[in-house]
C-alpha positions in Angstrom: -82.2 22.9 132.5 -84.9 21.9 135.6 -85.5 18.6 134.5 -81.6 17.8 133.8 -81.0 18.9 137.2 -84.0 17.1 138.9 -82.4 14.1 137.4 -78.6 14.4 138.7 -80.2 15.0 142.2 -82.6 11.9 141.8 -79.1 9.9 140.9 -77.4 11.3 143.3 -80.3 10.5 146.0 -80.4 6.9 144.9 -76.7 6.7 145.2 -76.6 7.8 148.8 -78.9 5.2 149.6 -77.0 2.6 148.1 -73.7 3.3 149.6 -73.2 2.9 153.7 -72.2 5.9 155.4 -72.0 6.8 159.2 -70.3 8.8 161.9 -70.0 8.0 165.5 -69.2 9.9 168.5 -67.7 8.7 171.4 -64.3 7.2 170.2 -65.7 5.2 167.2 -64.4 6.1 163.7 -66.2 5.5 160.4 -64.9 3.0 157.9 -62.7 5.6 155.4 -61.4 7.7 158.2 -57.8 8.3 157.5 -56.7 8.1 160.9 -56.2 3.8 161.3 -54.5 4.1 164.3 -54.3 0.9 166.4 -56.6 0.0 168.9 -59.6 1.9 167.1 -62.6 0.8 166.1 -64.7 1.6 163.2 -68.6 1.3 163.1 -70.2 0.9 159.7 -73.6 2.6 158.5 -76.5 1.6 160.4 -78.9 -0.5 158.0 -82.9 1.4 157.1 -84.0 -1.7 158.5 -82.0 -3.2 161.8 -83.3 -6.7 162.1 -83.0 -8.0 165.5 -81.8 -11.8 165.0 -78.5 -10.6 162.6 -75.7 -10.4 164.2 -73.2 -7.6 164.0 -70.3 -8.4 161.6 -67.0 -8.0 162.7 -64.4 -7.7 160.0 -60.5 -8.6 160.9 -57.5 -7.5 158.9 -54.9 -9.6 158.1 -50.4 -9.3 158.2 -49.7 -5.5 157.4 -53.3 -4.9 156.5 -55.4 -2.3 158.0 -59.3 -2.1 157.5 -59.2 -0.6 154.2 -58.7 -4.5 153.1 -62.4 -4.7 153.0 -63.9 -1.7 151.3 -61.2 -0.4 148.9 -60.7 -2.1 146.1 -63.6 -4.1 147.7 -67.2 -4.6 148.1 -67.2 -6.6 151.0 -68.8 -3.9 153.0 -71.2 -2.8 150.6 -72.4 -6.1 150.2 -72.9 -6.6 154.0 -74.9 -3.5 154.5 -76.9 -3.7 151.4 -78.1 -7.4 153.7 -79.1 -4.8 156.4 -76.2 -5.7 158.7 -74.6 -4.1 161.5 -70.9 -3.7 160.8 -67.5 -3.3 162.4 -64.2 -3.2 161.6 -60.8 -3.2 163.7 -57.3 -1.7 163.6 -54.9 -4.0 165.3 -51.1 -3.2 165.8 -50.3 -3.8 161.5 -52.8 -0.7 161.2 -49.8 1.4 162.3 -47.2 0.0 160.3 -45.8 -2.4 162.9 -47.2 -5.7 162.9 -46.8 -7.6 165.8 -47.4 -11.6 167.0 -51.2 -13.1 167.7 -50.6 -13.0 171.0 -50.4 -8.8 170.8 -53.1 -8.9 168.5 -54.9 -11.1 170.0 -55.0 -9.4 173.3 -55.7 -5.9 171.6 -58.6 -7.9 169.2 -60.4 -9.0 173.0 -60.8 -5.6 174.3 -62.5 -4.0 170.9 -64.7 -7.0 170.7 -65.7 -6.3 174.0 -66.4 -2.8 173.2 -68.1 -3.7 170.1 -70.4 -6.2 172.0 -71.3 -3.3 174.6 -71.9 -1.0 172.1 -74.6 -3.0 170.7 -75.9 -3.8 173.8 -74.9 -7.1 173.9 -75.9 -9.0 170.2 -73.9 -11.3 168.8 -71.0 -11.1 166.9 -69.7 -13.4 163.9 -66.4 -12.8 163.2 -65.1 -12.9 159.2 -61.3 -12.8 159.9 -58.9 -12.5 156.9 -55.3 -14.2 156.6 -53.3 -13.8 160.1 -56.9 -12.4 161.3 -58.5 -15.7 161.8 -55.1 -16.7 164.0 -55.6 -13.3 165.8 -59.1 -14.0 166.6 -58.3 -17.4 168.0 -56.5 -16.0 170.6 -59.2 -13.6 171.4 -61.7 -15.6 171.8 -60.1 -18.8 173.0 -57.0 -17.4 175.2 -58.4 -14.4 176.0 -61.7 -15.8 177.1 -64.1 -13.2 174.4 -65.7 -16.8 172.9 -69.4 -15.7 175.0 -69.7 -12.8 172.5 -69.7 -14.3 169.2 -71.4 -17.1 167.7 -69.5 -18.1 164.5 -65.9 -17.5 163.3 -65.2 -17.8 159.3 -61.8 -17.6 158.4 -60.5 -16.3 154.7 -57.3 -18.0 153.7 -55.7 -18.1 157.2 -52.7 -19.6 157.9 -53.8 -21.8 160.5 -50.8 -23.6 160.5 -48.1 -21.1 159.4 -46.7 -20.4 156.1 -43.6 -21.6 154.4 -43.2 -17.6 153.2 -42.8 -16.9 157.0 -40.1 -19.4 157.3 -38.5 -18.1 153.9 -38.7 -14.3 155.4 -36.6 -15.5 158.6 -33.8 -17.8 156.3 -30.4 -16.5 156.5 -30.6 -16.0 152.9 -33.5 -13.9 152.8 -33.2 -12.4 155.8 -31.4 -9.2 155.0 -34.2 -8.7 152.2 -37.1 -9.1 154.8 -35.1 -6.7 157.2 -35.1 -4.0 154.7 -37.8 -3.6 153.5 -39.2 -3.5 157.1 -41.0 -7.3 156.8 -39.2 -9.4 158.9 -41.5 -8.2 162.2 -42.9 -10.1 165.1 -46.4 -10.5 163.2 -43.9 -12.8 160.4 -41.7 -14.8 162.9 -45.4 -15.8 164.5 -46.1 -17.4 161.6 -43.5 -19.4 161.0 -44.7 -23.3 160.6 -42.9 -24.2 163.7 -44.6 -21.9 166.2 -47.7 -22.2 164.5 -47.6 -26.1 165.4 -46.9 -25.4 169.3 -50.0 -23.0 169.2 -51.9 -25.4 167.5 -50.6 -27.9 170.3 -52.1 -25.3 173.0 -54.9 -24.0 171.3 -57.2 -27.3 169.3 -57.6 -29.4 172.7 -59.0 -26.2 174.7 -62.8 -26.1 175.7 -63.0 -23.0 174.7 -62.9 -24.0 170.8 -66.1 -26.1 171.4 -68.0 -22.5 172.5 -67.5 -21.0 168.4 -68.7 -22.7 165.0 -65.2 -22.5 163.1 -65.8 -22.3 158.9 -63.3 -22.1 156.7 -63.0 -20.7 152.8 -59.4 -21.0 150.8 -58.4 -20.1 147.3 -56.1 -22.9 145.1 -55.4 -20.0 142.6 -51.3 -19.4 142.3 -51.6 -16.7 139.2 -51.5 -14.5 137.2 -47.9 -15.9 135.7 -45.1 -14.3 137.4 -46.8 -12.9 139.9 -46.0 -12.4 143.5 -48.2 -15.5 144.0 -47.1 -17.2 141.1 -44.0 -17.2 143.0 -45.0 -17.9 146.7 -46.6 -20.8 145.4 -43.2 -21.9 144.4 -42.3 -22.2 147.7 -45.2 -23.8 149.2 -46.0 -27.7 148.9 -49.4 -28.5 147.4 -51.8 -26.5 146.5 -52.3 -23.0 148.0 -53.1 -19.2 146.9 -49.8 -18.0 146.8 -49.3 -17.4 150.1 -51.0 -20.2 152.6 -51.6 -23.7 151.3 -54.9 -24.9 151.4 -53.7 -27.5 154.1 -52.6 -24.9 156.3 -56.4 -23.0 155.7 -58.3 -25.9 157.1 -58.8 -26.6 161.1 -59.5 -30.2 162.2 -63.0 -28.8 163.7 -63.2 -26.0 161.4 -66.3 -26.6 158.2 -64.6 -26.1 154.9 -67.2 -24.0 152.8 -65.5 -23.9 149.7 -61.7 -24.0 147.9 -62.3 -21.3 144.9 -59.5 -20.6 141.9 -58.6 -17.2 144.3 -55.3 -16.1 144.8 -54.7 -14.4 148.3 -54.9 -11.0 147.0 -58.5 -12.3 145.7 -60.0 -15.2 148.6 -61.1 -11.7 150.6 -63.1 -10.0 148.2 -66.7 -9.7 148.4 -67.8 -10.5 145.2 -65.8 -13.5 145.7 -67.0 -15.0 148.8 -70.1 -13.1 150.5 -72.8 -15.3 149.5 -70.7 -18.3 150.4 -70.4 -17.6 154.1 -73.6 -15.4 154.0 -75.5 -18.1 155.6 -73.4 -19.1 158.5 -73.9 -14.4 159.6 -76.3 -15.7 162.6 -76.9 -15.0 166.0 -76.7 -18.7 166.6 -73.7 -20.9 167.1 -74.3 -23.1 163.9 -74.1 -27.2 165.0 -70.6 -28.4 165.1 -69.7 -32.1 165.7 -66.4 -31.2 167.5 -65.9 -32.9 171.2 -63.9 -30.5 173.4 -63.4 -33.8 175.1 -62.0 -35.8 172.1 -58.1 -34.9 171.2 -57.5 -33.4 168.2 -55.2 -33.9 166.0 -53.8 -30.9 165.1 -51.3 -31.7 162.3 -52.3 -29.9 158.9 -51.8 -32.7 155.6 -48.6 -32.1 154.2 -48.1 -32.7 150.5 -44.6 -35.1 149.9 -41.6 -32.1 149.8 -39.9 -31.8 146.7 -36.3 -30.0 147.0 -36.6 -27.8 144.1 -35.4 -25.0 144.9 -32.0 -22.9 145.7 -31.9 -19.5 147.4 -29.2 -16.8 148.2 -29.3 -13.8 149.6 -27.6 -10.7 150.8 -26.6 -6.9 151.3 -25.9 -5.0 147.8 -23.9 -1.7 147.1 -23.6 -1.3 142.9 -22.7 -4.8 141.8 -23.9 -7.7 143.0 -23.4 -11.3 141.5 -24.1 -15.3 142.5 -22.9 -18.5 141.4 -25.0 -21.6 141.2 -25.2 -24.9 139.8 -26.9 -26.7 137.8 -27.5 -30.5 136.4 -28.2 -32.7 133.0 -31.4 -33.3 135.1 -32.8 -30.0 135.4 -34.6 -29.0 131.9 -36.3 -25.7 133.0 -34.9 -23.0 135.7 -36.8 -20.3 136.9 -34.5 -17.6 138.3 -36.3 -15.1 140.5 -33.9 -12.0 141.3 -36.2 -10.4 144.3 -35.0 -6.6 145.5 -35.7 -4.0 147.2 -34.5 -2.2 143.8 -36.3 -2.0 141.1 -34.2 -3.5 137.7 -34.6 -3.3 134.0 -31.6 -6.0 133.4 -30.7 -8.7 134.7 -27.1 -10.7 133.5 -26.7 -14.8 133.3 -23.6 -15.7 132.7 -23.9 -19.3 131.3 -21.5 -22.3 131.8 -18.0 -22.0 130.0 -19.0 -18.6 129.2 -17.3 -15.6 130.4 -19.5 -12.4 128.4 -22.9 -12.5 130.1 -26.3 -12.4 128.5 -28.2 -8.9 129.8 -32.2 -9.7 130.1 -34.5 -7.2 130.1 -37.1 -8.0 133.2 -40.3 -6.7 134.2 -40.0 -5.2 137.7 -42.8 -6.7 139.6 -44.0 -5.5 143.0 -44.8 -7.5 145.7 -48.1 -8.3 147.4 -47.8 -11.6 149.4 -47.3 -9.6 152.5 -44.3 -11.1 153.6 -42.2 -9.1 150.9 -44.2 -6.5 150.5 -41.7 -2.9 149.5 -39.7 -6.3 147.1 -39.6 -6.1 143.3 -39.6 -9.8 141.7 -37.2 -10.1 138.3 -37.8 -13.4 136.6 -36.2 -15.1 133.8 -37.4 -18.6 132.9 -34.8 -21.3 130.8 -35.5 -24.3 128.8 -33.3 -26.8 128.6 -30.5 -25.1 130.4 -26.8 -26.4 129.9 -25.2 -28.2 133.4 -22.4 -26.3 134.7 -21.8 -23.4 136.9 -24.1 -20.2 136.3 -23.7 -16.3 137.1 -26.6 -14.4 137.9 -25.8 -10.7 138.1 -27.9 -6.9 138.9 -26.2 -3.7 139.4 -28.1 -1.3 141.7 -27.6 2.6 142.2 -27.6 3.1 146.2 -27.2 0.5 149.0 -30.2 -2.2 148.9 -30.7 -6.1 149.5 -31.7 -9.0 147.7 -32.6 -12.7 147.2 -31.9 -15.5 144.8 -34.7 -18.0 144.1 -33.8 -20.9 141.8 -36.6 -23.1 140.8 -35.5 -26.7 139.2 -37.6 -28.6 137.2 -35.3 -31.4 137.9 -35.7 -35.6 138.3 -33.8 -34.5 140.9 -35.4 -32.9 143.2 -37.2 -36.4 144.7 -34.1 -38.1 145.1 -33.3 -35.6 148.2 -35.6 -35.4 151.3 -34.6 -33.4 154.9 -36.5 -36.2 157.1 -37.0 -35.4 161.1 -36.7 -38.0 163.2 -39.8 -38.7 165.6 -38.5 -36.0 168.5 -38.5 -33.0 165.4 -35.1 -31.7 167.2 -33.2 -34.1 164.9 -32.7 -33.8 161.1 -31.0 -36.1 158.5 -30.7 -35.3 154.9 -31.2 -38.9 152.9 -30.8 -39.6 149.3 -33.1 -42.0 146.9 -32.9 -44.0 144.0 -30.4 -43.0 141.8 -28.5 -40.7 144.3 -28.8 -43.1 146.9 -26.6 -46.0 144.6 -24.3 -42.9 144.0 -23.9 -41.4 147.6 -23.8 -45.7 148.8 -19.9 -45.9 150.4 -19.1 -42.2 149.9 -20.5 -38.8 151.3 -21.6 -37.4 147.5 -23.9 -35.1 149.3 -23.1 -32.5 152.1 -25.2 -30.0 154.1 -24.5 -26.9 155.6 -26.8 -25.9 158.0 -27.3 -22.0 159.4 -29.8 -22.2 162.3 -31.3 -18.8 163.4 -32.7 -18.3 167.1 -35.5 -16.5 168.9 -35.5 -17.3 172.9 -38.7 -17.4 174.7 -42.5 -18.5 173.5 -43.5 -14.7 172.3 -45.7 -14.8 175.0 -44.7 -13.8 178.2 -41.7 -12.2 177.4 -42.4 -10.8 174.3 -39.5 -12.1 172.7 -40.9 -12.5 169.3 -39.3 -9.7 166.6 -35.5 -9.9 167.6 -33.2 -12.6 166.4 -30.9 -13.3 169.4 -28.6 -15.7 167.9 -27.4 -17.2 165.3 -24.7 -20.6 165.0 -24.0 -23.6 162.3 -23.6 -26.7 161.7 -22.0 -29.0 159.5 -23.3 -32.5 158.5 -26.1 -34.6 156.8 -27.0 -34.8 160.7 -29.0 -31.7 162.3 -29.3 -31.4 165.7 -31.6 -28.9 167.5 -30.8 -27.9 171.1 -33.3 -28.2 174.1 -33.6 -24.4 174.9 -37.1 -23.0 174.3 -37.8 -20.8 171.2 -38.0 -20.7 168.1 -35.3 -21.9 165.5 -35.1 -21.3 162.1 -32.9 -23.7 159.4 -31.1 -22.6 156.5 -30.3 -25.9 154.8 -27.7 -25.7 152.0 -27.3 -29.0 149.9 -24.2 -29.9 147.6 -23.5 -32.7 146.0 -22.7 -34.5 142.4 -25.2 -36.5 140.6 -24.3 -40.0 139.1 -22.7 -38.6 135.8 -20.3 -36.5 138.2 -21.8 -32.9 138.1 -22.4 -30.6 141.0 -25.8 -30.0 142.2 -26.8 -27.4 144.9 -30.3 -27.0 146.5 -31.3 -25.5 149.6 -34.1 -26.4 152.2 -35.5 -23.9 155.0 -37.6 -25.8 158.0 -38.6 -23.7 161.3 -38.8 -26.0 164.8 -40.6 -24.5 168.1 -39.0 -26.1 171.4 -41.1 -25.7 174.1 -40.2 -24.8 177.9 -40.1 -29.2 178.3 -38.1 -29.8 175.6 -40.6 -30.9 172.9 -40.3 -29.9 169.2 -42.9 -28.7 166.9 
């Protein structure tokens, strides 16, 4: 029995080694302490070998992430140590279940840095910032003034530019979902597309960016099939990882190290991307060939829109149904019944008919992060019949849901929501086909339901309420002057040359500044 047991202890030796451990006194926590409270900082296992020119690593969480992000269900941190570096990772405001804007993050991010920095007497930091992390850190280090600590920011999958799920998540239709399930916070209204364009307005042209090397890794994967990706994606022009479009992952002075078939569950994960970035973990800023003198231009490129889609929304209390419409056009519909309630069944009702079909669905959970707590239910159609559709769920206690529509239609690049050049005005236009249709008669109508947020979520911390709400009526959209942040519900009816009704909706968000200006 000796040399069985000298064995397990000469594995169990080795294993120690291999794996980081570490505690710290004096307010520092070690990564796997149950405790992620906001504002705390965790200090990672001192390599056998500290090598004086690598930096310390600082790992950021992204939307309702904590720091478990990178070492459960990861090896991000195991691979960092087992390269002999120093280590850190951070608990911002979503560590405690409430996620708030950049700017609260930002400002809570600039204190730990500091304290991070002091701790280890001053070396420098490189930043590897994860989803609405590498926003987050911006404001750190550019608005908050923390860019003399670190030498090099790399950002995973960060919505640099906002994310059409954030604008989806503050949409009258899905809105009561989102509020639910406790994911319509200030961390999501932050990210809208709108206010992400004014930050990029008062953030790209600052000095301060010059001071960091910016690098930049994004994922183009969308699946598995049916997937809370594979249904993000559906939402999001051009290619993305389910959640942020590549576009919106790329800064104009940012180095682009790679675009890898990752979803956003996937474009964090160690074995993904360590060695990709691995190099760029230096004490020195790497050579940038950004002027802090030259203007940027900080719009992301946006893939032409196609109106695909149609969403509905609302409260639920035992049955719940909705009517849409559909054209000759369209040969495939996805229908996507999202809940907070978990379904076996879902019931179509077809055109003409009046006994509906029962599907049995797959109940799949959420894990975009803008609906996570929401169960997707998807049923896809070939070839469906035009006419009026039911879709139909029956749930046991009070919940909320969303209808998501997707047309695989000739349609859907006849219609086109256009701004005009001051952003604050909207037309909906028709092409080809529709256009000869619609030419001396009004064949297609919106109705618009615009929500509003006063204020910049800055100063007056505004950001996480939504103060108002009005309509309009019209192909013609018209945006007041009032600073904040409006969001756009577009809902689009019309009939097609053969004479049958189609419906689609659109969702846009617009930031008005305190001058007037649109974004």
């Amino acid at each position: 029995m000796r040399k069985p047991l000298s064995m397990f202890l000469a594995f169990m030796l080795l294993l120690s080694m291999a794996m980081p451990s570490a505690a710290f006194a004096g307010g520092f926590k070690s990564p796997g302490d149950a405790n992620l409270v906001p504002g705390t900082i965790l200090m990672g296992a001192t390599p056998a070998y500290v090598d004086p020119n690598k930096p310390v690593v600082v790992f950021v969480q992204g939307l309702t992430n904590d720091s478990t992000v990178w070492y459960t269900d990861n090896d991000m941190y195991n691979r960092a140590f087992q390269a002999g570096y120093q280590t850190a990772f951070v608990e911002l405001y979503d560590s405690g279940g409430s996620p708030r804007s950049y700017w609260d993050n930002g400002a809570m991010l600039a204190g730990q840095l500091q304290q991070i920095s002091n701790h280890y007497g001053g070396k420098k930091l490189v930043i590897v910032a994860y989803s609405k992390g590498g926003v987050d850190t911006q404001v750190a280090l550019i608005h908050q003034g923390k860019y003399p600590l670190v030498s090099n920011v790399i950002t995973l999958g960060s919505p640099h530019y906002g994310s059409e799920l954030a604008d989806l998540a503050n949409s009258s239709s899905f809105g009561w979902l989102a509020d639910l399930i406790g994911q319509n916070s200030a961390g999501t209204q932050s990210l809208q597309t709108g206010n992400m364009s004014y930050f990029r307005s008062i953030t790209d042209n600052r000095f301060e960016v010059s001071q960091n090397r910016y690098l930049s890794i994004a994922g183009n994967r969308t699946g598995p099939i049916f997937s809370s990706y594979w249904f993000g994606s559906g939402f999001i022009d051009g290619p993305s990882d389910g959640v942020v479009s590549v576009a919106s992952s790329k800064l104009p002075y940012a180095t682009s190290l790679r675009v890898g078939n990752w979803n956003h569950g996937e474009v964090n994960k160690g074995s993904n991307v360590f060695s990709i970035f691995q190099p760029y973990l230096t004490q020195q800023r790497a050579a940038s060939t950004f002027s802090a003198f030259n203007e940027v231009a900080a719009t992301a490129e946006e893939a032409e829109p196609s109106m695909d889609v149609l969403v509905r929304g609302g409260e639920q209390d035992g049955f719940a149904s909705e009517s849409f419409y559909v054209e000759s056009e369209a040969e495939k519909l996805v229908i996507n019944w999202l809940s907070a309630t978990q379904h076996d069944t879902v019931e179509l009702t077809r055109p003409g008919k009046t006994v509906p079909e029962t599907f049995n669905v797959a109940s799949v959970e959420d894990d975009t992060m803008f609906f996570k707590g929401a169960y997707h239910h998807t049923i896809t159609i070939d070839q469906p019949e035009a006419g009026e559709w039911k879709a139909a769920t029956v749930s046991d206690a009070p919940t909320a849901y969303a209808l998501m529509v997707t047309f695989d239609s000739t349609l859907n690049d006849q219609l086109v929501l256009e701004p005009e050049a001051d952003k604050k005005n909207w037309n909906l236009k028709t092409k080809n086909g529709l256009a000869a249709k619609s030419k001396g008669k009004a064949s297609v109508k919106a109705f618009t339901d615009i929500g509003f947020v006063p204020g910049n979520g800055k100063e007056n911390k505004k950001l996480g309420q939504k103060m108002r709400a009005f309509k309009q009526n019209g192909n013609a959209i018209q945006l007041p002057s009032e600073e904040g942040s409006y969001n756009m519900t577009v809902e689009v009816e019309g009939t097609t040359p053969a004479g049958e009704t189609f419906q689609r909706t659109v969702i846009k968000s617009v930031f008005v500044d305190d001058k007037g200006n649109a974004y």
